[in-house]
N, C-alpha and C positions, 0 to 999 in steps of 0.2 A: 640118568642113573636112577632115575623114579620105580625100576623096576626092583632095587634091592627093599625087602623088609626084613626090617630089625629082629624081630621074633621068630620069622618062620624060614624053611629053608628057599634058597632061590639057585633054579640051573638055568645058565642060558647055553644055547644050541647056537651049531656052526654062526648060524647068521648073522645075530644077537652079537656073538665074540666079536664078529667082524665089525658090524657098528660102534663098537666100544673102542675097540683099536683106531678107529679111522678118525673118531671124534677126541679120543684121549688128552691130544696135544691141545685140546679148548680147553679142558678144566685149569681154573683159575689156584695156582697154589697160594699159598701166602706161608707156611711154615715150611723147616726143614722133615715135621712126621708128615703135613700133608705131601710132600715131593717125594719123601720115601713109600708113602700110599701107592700114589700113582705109577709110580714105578714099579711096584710091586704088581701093582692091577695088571700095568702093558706086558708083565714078565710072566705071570699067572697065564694072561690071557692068551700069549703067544703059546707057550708051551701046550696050552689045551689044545688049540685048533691042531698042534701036529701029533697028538697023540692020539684022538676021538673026537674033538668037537663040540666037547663038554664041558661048562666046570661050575661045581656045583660050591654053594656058599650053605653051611647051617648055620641056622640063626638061636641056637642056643646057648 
């Protein structure tokens, strides 16, 4: 996840989503906001691949 920055905006593409989904179940929760995070991310990132392939985070 070293590819999000805080300040600026960040897209990832078809392939990028695919990595993020396939590794997701590694990230380490410890609260119930970080599990609702990640849950959010897998939900986010499902819905991009079948929509475009896109999904784009602003960092403002």
């Amino acid at each position: 996840m070293r590819s999000f920055r805080r300040y600026c905006d960040t897209m990832f593409n078809r392939y990028r989503l695919g990595v993020i989904l396939d590794r997701i179940d590694q990230i380490e929760v410890r609260t119930d906001a970080e599990r609702q995070a990640v849950h959010l991310l897998r939900r986010v990132s499902t819905i991009a691949l079948r929509a475009n392939g896109y999904l784009l985070f602003v960092g403002d």
